[in-house]
LUMTORNU-383434 format. One record per residue (C-alpha): residue in one letter; x, y, z negated; residue number from 1. Coordinates in pm, 1 decimal, padded with zeros to 6 digits, m for minus. Example, Ala and Ser with C-alpha at 12.3 -4.5 7.8 and 13.67 -1.06 7.14 Angstrom:
# LUMTORNU-383434
A_01230.0_m00450.0_m00780.0_1
S_01367.0_m00106.0_m00714.0_2
END
This chain:
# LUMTORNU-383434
X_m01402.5_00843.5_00871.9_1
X_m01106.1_00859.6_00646.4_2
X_m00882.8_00608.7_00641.6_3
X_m00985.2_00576.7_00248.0_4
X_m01354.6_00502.6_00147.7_5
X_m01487.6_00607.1_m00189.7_6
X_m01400.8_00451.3_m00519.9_7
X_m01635.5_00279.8_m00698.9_8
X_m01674.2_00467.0_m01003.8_9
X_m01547.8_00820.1_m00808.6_10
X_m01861.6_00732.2_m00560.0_11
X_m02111.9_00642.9_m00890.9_12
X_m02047.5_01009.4_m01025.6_13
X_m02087.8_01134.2_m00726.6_14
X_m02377.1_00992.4_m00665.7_15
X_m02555.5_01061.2_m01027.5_16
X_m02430.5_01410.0_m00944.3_17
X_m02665.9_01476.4_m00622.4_18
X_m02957.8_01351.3_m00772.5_19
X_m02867.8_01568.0_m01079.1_20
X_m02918.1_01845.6_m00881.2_21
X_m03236.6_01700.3_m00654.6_22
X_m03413.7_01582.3_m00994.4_23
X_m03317.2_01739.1_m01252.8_24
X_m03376.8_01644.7_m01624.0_25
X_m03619.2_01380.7_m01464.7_26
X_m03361.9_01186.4_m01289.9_27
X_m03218.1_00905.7_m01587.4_28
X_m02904.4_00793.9_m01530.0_29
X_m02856.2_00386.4_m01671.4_30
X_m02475.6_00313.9_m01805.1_31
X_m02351.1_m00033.3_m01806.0_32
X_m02126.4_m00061.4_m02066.9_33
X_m02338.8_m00179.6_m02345.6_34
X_m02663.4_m00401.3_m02263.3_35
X_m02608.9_m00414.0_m01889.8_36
X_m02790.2_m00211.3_m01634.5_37
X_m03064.9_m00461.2_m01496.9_38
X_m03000.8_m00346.0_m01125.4_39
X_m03057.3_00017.0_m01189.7_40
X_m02760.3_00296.9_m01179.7_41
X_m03053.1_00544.7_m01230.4_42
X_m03414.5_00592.9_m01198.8_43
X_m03674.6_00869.6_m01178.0_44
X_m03937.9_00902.4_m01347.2_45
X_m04176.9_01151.6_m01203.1_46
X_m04116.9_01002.8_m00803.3_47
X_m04091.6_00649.1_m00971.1_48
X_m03759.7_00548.1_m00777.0_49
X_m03519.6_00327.0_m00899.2_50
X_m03145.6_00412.7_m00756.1_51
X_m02845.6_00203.0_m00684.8_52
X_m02523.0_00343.7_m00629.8_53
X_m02266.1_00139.3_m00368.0_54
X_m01932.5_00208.7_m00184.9_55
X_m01772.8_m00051.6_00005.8_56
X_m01439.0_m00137.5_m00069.6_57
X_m01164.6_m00109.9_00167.9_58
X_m01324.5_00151.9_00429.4_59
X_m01320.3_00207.0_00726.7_60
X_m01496.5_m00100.2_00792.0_61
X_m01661.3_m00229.0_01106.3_62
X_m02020.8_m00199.1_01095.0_63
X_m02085.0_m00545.6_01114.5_64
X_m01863.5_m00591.8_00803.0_65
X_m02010.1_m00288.4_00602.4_66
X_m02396.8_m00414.8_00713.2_67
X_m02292.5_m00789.0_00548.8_68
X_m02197.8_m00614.5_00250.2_69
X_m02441.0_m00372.9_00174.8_70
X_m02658.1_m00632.8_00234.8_71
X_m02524.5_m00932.7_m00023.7_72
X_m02530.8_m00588.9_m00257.1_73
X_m02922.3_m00548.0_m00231.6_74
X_m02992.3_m00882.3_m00238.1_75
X_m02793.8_m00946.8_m00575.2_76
X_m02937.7_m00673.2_m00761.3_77
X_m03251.8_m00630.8_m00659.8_78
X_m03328.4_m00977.6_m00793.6_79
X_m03136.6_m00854.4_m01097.4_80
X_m03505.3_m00755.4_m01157.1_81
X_m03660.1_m01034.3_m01210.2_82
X_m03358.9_m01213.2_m01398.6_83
X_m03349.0_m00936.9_m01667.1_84
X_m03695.9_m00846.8_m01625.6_85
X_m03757.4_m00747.1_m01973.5_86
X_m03441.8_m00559.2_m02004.9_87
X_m03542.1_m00353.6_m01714.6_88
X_m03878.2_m00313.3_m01840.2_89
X_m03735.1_m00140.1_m02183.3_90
X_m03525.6_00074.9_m02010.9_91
X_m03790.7_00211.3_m01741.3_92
X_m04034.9_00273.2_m02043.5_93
X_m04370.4_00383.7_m01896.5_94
X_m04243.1_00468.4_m01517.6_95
X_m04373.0_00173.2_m01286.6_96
X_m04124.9_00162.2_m00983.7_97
X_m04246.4_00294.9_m00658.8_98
X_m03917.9_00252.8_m00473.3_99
X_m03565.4_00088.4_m00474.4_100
X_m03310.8_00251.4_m00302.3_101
X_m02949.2_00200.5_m00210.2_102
X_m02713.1_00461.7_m00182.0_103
X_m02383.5_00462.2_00017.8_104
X_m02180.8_00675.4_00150.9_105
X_m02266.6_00547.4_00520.4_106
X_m02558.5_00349.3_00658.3_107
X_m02540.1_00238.5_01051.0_108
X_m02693.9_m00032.5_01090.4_109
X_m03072.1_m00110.2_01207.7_110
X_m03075.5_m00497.1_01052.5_111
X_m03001.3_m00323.0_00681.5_112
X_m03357.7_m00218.0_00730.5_113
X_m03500.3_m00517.6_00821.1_114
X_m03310.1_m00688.2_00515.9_115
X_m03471.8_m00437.2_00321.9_116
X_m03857.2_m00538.1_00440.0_117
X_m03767.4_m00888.1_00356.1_118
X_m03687.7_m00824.6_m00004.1_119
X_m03948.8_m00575.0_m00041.6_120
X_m04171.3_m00889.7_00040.1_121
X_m03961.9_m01108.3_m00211.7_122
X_m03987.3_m00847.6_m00484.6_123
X_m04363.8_m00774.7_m00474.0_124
X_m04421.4_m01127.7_m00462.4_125
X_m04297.4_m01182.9_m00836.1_126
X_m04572.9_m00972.6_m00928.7_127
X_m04338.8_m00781.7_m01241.9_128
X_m04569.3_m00518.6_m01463.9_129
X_m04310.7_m00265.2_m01393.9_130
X_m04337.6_m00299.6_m01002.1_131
X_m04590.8_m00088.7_m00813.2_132
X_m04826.3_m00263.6_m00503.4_133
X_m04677.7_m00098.6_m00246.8_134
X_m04343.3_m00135.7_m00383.7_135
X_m04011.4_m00016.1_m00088.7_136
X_m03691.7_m00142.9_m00087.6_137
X_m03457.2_00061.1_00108.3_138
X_m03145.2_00223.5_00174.9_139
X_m03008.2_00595.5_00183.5_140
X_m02708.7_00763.5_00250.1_141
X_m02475.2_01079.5_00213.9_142
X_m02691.7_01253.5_00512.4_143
X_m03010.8_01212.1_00340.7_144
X_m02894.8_01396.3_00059.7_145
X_m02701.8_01667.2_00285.9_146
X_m02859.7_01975.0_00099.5_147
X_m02755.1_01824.5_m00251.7_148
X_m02384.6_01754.2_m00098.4_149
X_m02338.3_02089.0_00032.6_150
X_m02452.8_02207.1_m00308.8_151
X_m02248.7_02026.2_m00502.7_152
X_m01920.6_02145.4_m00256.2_153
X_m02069.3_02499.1_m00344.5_154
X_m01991.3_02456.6_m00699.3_155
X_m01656.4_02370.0_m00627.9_156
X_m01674.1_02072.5_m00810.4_157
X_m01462.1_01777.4_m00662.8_158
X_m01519.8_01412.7_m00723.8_159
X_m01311.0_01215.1_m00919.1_160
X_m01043.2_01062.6_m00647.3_161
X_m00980.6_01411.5_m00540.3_162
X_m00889.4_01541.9_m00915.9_163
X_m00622.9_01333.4_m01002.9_164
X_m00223.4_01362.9_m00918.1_165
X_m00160.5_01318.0_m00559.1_166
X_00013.5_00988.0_m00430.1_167
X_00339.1_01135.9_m00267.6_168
X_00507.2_00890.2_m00014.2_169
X_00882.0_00840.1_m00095.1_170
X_00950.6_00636.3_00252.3_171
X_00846.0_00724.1_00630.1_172
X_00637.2_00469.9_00808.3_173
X_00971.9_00350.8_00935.9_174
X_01071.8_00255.7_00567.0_175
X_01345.5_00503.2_00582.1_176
X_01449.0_00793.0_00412.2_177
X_01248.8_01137.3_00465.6_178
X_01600.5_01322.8_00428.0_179
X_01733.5_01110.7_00661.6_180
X_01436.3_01125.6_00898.8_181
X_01531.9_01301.5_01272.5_182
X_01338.2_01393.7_01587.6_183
X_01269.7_01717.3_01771.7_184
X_01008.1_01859.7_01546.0_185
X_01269.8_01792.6_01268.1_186
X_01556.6_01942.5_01447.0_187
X_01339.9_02259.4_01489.8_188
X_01309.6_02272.5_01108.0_189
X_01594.5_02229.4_01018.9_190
X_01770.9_02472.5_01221.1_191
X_01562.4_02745.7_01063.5_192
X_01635.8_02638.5_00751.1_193
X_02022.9_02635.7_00778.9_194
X_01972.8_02980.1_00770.0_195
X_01892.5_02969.4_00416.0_196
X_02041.6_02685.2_00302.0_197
X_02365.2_02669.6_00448.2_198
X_02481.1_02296.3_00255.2_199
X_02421.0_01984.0_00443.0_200
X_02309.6_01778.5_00153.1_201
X_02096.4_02043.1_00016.7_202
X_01932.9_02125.3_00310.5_203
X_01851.8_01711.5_00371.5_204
X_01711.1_01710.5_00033.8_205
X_01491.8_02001.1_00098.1_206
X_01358.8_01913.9_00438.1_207
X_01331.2_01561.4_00296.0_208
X_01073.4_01718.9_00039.3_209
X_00874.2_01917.1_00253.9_210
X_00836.2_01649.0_00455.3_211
X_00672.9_01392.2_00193.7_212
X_00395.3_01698.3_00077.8_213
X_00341.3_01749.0_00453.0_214
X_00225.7_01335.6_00523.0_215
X_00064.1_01380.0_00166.7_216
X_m00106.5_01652.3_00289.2_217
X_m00244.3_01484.8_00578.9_218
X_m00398.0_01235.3_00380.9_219
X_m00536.9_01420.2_00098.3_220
X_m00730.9_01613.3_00412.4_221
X_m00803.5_01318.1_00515.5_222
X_m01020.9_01206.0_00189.6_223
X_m01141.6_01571.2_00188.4_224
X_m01275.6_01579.8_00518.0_225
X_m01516.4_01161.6_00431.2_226
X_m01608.5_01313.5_00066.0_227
X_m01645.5_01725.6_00103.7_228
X_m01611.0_01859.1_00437.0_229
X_m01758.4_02215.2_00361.2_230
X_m01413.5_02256.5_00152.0_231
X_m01181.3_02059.7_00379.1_232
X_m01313.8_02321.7_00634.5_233
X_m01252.0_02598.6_00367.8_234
X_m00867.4_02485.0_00325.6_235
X_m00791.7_02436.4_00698.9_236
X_m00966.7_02837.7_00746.6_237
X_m00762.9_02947.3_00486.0_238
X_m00410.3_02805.7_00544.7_239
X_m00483.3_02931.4_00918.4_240
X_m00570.1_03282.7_00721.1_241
X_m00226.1_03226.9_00518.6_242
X_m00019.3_03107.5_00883.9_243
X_m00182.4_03479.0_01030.0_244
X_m00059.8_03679.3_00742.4_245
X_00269.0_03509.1_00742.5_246
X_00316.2_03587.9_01094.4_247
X_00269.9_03934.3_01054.1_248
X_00455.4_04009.3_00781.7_249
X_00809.2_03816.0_00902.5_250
X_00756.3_04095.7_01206.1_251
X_00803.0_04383.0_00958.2_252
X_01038.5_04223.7_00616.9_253
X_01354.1_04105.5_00581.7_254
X_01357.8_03723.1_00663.9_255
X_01476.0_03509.2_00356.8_256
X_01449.0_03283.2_00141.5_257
X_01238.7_03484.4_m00075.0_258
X_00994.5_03513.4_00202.7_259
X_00953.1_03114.0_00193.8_260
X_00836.3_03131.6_m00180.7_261
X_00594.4_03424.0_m00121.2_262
X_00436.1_03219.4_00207.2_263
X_00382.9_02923.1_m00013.2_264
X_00186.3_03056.7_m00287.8_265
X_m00029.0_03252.7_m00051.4_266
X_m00149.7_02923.8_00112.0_267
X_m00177.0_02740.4_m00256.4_268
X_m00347.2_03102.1_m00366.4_269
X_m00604.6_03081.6_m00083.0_270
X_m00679.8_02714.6_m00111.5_271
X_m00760.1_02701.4_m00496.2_272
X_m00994.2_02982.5_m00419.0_273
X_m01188.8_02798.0_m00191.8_274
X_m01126.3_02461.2_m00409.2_275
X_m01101.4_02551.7_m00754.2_276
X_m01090.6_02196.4_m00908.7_277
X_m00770.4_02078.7_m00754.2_278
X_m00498.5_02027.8_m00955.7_279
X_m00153.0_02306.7_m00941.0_280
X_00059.2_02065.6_m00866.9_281
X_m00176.8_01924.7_m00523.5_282
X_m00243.2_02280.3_m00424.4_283
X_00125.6_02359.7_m00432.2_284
X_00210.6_02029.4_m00295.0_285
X_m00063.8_02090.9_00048.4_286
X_00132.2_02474.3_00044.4_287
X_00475.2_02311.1_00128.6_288
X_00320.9_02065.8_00341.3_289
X_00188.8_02329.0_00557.1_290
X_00477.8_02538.4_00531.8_291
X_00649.1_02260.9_00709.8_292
X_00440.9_02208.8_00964.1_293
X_00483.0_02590.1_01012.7_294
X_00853.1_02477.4_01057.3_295
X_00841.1_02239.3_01245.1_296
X_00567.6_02395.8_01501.3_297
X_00555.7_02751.3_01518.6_298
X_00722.6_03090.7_01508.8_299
X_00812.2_03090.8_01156.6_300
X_01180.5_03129.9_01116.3_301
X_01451.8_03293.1_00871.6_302
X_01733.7_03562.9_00952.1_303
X_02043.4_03424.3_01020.8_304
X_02300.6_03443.3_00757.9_305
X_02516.4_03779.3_00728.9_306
X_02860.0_03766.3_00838.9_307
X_03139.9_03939.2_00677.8_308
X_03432.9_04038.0_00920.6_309
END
């Protein structure tokens, strides 16, 4: 799981999103800023299910800790039913509710389940005119709606955290410097690179750089690979694509500088075609980043500087 759960809202559009494509016109989503929501993020009308949207905060959680609040979160709105009853029964019209459901981006735990019979009980026992008999409470997740997911990666639509500007680090882990930053992997960079740049201060500046997009990188994967994994998988195919082609090609040009530049926008080239909603600046950000893991890791090098006698 990434070390960065959903966002509330990011996780809400999401959410209306998959059942958008599952439901159609007949799925009606509820907005809350004007007249409140009554416990409802969305219903259905024709499969008479009533839809709450939830993403805990501060993920990864233990399960024990997710369970207790995914739990408190049922509780409190499904008794939003009965406390604005009449609200709830304006805004579902004709459609008597068959089903409640939560849905979260993970579910793992068996006693969510049993908290759901117990307020099924609780809820049918108020006897509300928009309630069917053999009304369900109960709780869904991202793997329940695995077709709609994939679909919605198809479309090459991202959610919301993963269209905005990229946070960039400006200090290592260490709180130091990312120019200043040393170690063998480094070393191996930055050799190559004195090739082409042949000033100290330049050439700290630059590696400094490349490293910050490659940790951004990293974590931007990272959220890729907990909200759409079909294109996380796309990017890490096609910046191993990119890594083949670059490879080939330094065995038959000249190595410089300009060769850097041309390897860089054919890994932001090949990763906007595969995920066409992120942002310029992020694709060419996750290019340098894997440029200098390239550096750092494998064959990828520069010609040495020409000498004059």
């Amino acid at each position: 799981m990434s070390t960065q759960g959903w966002g509330s809202d990011e996780w809400e559009e999401h959410s209306r999103r998959l059942l958008r494509l599952r439901y159609g016109i007949d799925f009606v989503p509820v907005p809350d800023k004007s007249g409140g929501d009554g416990g409802l993020d969305g219903f259905v009308r024709r499969e008479a299910i009533a839809w709450q949207f939830y993403a805990p905060e501060g993920e990864p959680l233990q399960p024990s800790t997710r369970y207790a609040r995914q739990r408190d979160k049922i509780t409190t709105d499904v008794k939003k039913l009965k406390r604005y009853s009449s609200r709830v029964e304006e805004l579902l019209g004709e459609t008597i509710l068959r089903d409640w459901v939560l849905l979260t981006p993970v579910h793992e735990s068996s006693d969510l389940i049993s908290h759901c019979n117990a307020i099924t009980k609780l809820a049918r026992s108020w006897d509300l005119p928009f309630l069917a008999q053999g009304f369900n409470v109960s709780v869904q997740d991202l793997d329940d709606l695995a077709l709609e997911h994939k679909l919605a990666q198809a479309s090459g639509l991202l959610p919301e955290g993963l269209r905005g500007p990229i946070d960039i680090p400006e200090l290592t882990r260490d709180g130091g410097l990312f120019s200043q930053a040393s170690g063998p992997r480094i070393g191996v960079m930055d050799g190559k690179l004195k090739k082409i740049i042949s000033s100290d201060e330049d050439r700290a500046y630059f590696r400094g750089e490349l490293l910050k997009s490659k940790f951004a990188t990293a974590d931007l994967l990272d959220r890729y690979d907990t909200r759409v994994p079909d294109i996380a998988q796309s990017i890490r195919f096609e910046i191993g694509q990119a890594k083949r082609g670059m490879l080939m090609s330094q065995t038959l040009s000249s190595r410089d500088s300009a060769h850097l530049g041309k390897v860089q926008e054919d890994v932001r080239s090949r990763i906007v075609d595969v995920a066409p909603g992120m942002p310029y600046a992020t694709s060419h950000l996750v290019a340098e980043g894997t440029v200098c893991e390239w550096l750092e890791e494998c064959s990828m090098d520069f010609s040495p500087p020409e000498t004059t006698e």
